[in-house]
N, CA, C and O atoms as CSV, one atom per row, in Angstrom:
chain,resi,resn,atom,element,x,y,z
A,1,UNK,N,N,0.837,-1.173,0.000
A,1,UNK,CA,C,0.000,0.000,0.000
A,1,UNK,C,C,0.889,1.245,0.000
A,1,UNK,O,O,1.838,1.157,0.779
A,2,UNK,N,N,0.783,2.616,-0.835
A,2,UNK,CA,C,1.255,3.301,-0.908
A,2,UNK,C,C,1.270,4.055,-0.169
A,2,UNK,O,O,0.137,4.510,-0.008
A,3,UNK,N,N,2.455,4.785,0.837
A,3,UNK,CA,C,1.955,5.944,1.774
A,3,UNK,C,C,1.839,7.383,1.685
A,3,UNK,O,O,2.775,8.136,1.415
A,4,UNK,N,N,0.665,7.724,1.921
A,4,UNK,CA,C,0.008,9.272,1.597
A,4,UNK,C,C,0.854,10.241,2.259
A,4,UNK,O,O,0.557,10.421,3.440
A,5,UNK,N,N,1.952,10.999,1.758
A,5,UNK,CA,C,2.799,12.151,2.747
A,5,UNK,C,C,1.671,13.417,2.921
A,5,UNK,O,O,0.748,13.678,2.150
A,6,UNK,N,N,1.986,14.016,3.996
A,6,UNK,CA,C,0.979,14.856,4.800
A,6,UNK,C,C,1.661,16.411,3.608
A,6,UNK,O,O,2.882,16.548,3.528
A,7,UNK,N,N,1.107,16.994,3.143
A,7,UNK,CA,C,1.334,18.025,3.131
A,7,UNK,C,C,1.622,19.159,3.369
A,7,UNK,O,O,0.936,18.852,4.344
A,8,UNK,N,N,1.950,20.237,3.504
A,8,UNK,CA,C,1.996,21.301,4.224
A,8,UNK,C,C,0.968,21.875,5.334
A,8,UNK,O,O,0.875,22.058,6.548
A,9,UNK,N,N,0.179,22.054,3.989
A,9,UNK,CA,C,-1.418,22.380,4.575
A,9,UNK,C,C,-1.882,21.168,5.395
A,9,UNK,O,O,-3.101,21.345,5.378
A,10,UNK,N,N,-1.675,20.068,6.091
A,10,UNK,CA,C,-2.230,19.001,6.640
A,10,UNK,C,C,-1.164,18.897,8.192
A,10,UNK,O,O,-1.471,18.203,9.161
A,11,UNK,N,N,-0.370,19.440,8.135
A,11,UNK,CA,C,1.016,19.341,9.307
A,11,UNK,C,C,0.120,20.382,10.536
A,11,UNK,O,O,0.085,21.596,10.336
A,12,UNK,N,N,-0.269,20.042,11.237
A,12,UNK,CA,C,-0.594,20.650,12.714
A,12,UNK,C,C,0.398,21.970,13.197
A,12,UNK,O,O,1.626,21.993,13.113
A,13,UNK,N,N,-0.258,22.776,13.588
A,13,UNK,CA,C,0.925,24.098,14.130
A,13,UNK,C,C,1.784,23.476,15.375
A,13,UNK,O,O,1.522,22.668,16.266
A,14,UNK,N,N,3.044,24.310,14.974
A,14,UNK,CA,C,4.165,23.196,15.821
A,14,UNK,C,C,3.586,23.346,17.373
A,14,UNK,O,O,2.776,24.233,17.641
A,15,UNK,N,N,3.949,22.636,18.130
A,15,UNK,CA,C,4.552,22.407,19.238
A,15,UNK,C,C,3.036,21.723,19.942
A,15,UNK,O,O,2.875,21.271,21.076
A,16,UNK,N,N,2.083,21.841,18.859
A,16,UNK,CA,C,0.654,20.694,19.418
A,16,UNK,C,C,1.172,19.699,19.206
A,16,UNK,O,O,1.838,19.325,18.240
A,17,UNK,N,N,0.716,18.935,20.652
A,17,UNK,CA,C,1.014,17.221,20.921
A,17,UNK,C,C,-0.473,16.480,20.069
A,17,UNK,O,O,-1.526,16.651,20.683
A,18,UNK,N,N,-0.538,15.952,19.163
A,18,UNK,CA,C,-2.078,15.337,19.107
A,18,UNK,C,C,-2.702,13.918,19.852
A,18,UNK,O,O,-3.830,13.556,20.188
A,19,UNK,N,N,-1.239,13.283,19.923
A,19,UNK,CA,C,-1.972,11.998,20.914
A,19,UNK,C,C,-1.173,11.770,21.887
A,19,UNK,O,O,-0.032,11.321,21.785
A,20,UNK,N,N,-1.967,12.191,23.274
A,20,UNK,CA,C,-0.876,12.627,24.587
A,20,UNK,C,C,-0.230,10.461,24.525
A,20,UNK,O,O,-0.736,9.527,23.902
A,21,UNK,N,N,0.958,10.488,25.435
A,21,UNK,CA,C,1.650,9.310,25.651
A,21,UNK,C,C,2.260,8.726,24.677
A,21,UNK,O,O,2.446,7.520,24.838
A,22,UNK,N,N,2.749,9.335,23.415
A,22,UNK,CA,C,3.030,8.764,22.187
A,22,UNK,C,C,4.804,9.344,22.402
A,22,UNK,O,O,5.405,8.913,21.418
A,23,UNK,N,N,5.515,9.918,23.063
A,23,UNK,CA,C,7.028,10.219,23.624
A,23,UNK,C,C,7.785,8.520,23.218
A,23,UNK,O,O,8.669,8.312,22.387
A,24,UNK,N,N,7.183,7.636,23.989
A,24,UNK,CA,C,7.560,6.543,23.856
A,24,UNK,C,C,8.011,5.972,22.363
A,24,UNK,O,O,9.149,5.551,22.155
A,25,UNK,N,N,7.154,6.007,21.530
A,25,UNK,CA,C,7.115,5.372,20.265
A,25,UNK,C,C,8.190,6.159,19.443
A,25,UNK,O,O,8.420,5.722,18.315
A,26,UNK,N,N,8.967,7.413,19.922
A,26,UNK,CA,C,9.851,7.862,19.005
A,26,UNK,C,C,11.678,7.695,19.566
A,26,UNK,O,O,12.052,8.455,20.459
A,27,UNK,N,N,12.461,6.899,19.097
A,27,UNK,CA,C,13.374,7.006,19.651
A,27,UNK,C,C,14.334,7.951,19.314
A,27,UNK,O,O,14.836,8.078,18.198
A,28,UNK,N,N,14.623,8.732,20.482
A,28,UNK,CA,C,15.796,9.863,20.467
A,28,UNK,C,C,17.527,9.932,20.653
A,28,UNK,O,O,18.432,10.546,20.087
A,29,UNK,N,N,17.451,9.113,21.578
A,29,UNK,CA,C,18.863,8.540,21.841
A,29,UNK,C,C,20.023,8.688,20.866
A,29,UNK,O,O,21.085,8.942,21.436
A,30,UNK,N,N,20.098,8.581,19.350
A,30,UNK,CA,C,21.123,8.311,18.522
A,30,UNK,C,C,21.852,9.983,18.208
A,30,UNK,O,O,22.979,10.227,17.776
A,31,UNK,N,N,20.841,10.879,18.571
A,31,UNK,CA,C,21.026,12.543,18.698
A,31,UNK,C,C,22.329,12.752,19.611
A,31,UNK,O,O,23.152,13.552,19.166
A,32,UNK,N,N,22.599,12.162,20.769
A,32,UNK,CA,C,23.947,12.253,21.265
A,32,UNK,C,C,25.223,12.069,20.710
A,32,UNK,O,O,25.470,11.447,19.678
A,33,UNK,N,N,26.076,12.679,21.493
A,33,UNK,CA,C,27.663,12.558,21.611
A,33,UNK,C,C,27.915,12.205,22.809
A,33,UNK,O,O,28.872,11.439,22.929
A,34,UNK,N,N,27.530,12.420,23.470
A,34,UNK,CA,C,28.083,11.607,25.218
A,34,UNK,C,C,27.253,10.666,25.690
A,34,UNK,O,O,26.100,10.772,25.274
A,35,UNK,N,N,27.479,9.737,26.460
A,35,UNK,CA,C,26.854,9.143,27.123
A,35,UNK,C,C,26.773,8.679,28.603
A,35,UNK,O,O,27.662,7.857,28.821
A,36,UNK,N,N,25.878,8.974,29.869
A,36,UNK,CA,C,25.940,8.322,30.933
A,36,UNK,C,C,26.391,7.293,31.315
A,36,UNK,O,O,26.120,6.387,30.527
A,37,UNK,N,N,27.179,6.856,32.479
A,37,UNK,CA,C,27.702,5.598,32.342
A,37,UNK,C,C,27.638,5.599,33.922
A,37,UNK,O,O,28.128,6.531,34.558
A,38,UNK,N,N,27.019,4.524,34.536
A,38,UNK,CA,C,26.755,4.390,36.283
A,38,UNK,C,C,27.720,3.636,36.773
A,38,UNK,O,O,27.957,2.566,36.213
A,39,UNK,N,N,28.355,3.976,37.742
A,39,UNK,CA,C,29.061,3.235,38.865
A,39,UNK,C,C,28.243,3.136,40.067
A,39,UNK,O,O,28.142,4.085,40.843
A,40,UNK,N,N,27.493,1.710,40.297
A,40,UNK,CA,C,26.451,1.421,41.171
A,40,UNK,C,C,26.859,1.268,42.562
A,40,UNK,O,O,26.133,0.970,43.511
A,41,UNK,N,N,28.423,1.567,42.567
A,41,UNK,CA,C,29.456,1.215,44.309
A,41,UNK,C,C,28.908,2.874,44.363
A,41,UNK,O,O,28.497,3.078,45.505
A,42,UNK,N,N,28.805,3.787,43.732
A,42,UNK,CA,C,29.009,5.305,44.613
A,42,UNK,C,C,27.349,5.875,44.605
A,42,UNK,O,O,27.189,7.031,44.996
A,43,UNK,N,N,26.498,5.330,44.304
A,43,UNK,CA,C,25.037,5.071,43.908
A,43,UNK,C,C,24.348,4.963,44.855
A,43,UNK,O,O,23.917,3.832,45.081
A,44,UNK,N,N,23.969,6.083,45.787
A,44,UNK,CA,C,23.052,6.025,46.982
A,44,UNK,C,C,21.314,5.942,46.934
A,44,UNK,O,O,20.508,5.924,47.865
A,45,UNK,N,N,21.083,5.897,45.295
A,45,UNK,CA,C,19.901,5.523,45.420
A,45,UNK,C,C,18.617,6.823,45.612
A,45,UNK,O,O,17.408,6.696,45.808
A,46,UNK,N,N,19.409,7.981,45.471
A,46,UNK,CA,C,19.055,9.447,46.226
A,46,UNK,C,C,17.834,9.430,44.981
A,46,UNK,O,O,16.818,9.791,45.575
A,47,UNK,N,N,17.559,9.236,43.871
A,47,UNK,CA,C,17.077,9.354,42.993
A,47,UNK,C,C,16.768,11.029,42.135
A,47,UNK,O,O,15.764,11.312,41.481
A,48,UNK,N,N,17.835,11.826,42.375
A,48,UNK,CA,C,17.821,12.999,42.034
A,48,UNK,C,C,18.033,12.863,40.598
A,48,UNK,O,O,17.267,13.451,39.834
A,49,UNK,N,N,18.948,12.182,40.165
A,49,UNK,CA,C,18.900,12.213,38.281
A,49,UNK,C,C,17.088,11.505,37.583
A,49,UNK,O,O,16.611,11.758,36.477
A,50,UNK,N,N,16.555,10.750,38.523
A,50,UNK,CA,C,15.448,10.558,38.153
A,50,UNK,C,C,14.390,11.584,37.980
A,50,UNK,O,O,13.517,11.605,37.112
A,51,UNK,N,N,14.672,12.718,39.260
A,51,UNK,CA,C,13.494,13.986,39.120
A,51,UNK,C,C,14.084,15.059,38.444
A,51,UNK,O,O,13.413,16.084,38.318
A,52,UNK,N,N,15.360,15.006,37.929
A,52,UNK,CA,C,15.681,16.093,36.676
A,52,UNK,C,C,15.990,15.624,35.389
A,52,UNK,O,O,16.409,16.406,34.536
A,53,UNK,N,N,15.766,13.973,35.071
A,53,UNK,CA,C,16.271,13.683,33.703
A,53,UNK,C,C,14.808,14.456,32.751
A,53,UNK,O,O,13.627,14.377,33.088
A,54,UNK,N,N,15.366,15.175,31.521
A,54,UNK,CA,C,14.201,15.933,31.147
A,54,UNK,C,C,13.849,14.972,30.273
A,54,UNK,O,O,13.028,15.430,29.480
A,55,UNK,N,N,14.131,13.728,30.043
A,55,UNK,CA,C,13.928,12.607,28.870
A,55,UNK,C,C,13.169,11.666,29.465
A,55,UNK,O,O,12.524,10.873,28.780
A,56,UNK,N,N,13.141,11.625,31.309
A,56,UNK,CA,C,12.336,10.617,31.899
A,56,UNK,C,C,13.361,9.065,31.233
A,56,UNK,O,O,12.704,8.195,30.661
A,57,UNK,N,N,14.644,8.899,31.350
A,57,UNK,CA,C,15.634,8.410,30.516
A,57,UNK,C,C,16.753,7.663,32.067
A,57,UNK,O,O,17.912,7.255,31.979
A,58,UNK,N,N,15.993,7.707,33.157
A,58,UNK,CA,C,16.397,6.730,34.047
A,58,UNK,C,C,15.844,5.626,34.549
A,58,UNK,O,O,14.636,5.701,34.775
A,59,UNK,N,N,16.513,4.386,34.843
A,59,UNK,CA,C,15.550,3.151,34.629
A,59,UNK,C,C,15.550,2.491,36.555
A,59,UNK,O,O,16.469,1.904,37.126
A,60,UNK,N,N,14.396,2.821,37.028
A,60,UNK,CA,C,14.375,2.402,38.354
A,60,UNK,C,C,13.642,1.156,38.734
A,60,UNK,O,O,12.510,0.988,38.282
A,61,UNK,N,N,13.999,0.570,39.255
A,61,UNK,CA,C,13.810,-0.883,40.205
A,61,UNK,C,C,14.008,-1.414,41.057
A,61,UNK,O,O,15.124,-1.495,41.569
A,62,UNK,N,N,12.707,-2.086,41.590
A,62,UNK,CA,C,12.733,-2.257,42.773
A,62,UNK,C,C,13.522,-0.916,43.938
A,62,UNK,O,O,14.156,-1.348,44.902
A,63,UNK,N,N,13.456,0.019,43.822
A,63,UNK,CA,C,13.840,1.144,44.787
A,63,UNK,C,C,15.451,1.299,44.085
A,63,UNK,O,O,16.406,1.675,44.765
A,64,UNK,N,N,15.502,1.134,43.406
A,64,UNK,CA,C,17.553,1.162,42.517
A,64,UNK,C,C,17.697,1.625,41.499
A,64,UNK,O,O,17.276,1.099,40.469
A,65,UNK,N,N,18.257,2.601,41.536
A,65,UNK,CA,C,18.217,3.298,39.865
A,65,UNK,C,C,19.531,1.606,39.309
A,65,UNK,O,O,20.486,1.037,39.840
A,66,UNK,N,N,19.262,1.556,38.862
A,66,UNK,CA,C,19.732,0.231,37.947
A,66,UNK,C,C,20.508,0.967,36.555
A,66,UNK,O,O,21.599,0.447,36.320
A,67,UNK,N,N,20.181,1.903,35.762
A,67,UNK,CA,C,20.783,2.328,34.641
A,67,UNK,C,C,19.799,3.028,34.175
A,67,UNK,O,O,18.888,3.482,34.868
A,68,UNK,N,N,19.994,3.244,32.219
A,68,UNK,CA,C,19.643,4.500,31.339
A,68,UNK,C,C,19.081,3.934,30.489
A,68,UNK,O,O,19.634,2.911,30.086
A,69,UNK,N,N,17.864,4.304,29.898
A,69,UNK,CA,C,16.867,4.117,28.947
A,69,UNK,C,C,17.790,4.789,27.751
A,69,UNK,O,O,17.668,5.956,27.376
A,70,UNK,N,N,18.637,3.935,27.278
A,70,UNK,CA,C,19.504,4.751,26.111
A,70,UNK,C,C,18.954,5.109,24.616
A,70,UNK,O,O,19.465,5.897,23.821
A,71,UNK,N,N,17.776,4.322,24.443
A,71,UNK,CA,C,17.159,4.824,23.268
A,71,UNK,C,C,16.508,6.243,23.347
A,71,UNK,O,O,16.368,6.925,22.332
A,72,UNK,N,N,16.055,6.733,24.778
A,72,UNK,CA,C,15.584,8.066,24.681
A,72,UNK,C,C,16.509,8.892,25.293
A,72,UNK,O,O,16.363,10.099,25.100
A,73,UNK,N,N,17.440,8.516,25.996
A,73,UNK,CA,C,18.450,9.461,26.171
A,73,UNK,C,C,19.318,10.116,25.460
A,73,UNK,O,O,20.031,9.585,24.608
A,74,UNK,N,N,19.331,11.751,25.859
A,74,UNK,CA,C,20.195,12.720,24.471
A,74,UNK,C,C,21.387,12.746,25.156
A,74,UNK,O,O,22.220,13.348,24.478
A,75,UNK,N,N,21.845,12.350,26.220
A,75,UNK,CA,C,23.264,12.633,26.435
A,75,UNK,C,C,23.141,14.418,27.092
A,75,UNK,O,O,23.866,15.224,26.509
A,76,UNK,N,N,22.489,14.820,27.944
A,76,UNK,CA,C,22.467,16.350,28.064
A,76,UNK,C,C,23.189,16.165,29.541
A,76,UNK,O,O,23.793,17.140,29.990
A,77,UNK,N,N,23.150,15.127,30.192
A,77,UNK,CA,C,24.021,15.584,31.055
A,77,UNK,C,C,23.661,16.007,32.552
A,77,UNK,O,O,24.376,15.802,33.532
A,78,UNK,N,N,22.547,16.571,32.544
A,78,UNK,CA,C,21.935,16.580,33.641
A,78,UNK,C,C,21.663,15.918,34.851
A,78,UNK,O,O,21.477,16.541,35.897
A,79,UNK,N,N,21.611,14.102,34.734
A,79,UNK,CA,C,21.934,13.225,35.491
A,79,UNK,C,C,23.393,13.489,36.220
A,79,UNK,O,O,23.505,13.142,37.396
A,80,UNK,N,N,24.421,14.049,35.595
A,80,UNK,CA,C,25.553,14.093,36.108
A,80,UNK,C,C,25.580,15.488,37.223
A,80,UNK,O,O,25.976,15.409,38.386
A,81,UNK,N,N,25.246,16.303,36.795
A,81,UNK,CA,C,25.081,17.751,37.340
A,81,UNK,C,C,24.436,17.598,39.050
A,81,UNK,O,O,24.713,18.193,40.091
A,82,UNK,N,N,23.506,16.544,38.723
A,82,UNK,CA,C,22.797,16.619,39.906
A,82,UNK,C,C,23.279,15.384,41.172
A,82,UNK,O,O,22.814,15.540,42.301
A,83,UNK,N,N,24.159,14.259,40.912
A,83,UNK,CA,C,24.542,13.260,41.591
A,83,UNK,C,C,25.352,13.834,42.295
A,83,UNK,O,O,26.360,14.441,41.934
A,84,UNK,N,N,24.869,13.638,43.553
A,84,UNK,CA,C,25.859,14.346,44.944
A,84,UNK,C,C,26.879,13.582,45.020
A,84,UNK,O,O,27.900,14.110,45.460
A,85,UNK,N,N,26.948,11.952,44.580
A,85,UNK,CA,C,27.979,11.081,45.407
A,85,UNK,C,C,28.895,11.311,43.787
A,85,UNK,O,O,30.111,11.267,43.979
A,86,UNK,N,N,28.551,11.512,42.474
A,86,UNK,CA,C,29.171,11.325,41.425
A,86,UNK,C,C,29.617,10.197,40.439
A,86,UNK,O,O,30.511,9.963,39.625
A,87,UNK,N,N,28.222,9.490,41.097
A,87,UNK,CA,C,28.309,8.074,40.441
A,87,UNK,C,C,27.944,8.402,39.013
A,87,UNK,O,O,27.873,7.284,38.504
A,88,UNK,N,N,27.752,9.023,38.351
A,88,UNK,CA,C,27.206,8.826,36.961
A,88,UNK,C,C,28.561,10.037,36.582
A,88,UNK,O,O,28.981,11.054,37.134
A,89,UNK,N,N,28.895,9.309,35.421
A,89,UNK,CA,C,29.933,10.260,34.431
A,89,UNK,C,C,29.660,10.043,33.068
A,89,UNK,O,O,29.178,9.026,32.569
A,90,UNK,N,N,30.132,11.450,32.307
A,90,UNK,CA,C,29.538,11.292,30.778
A,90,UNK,C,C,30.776,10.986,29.908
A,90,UNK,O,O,31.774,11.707,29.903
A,91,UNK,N,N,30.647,9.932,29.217
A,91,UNK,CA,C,31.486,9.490,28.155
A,91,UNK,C,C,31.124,9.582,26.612
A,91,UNK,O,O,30.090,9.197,26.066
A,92,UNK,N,N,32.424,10.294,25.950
A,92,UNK,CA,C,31.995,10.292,24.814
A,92,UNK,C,C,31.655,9.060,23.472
A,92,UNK,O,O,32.610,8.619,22.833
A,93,UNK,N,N,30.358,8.643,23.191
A,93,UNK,CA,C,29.815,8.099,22.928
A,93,UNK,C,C,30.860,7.206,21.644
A,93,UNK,O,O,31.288,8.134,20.957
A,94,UNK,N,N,31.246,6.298,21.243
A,94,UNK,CA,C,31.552,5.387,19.767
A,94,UNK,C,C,30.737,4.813,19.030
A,94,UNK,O,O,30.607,3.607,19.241
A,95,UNK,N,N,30.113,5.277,18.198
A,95,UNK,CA,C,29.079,4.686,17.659
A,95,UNK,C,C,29.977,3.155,16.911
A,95,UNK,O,O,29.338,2.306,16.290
């Protein structure tokens, strides 16, 4: 089946969401140059990179940040900024 491209006139004015919870279905991740990398010995569990990752791009369990949702993570860094003990450091990414 052939697919119909949206036109100009058919593209929604930017920055409307049209179907809320759809973040998921787009992966962002490959947009980086750095990447998070956890050392779980200096990892108190404080969960502060969880309430400032702006990607929602930290993966928690059972009460443990465990690691990084790397398909939606941009590498911005923010997880690092905010870790008091300095368990998370940013490495530049090798594709």
């Amino acid at each position: 089946m052939k697919e119909i491209k949206k036109s100009w006139k058919n593209i929604p004015i930017g920055g409307n969401i049209l179907e809320a919870g759809n973040s998921k279905n787009y992966i962002t991740g490959t947009w980086r140059t750095f990447i998070p990398r956890l050392d779980k010995e200096k990892c108190v569990n404080c969960f502060q990179c969880w309430m400032f990752c702006p990607d929602n791009s930290i993966s928690i369990v059972e009460n443990k940040m465990v690691g990084f949702d790397y398909d939606h993570c941009k590498g911005c860094g923010m997880c690092v900024s905010v870790c008091p003990t300095k368990a998370i450091t940013m490495e530049k990414e090798e594709k």
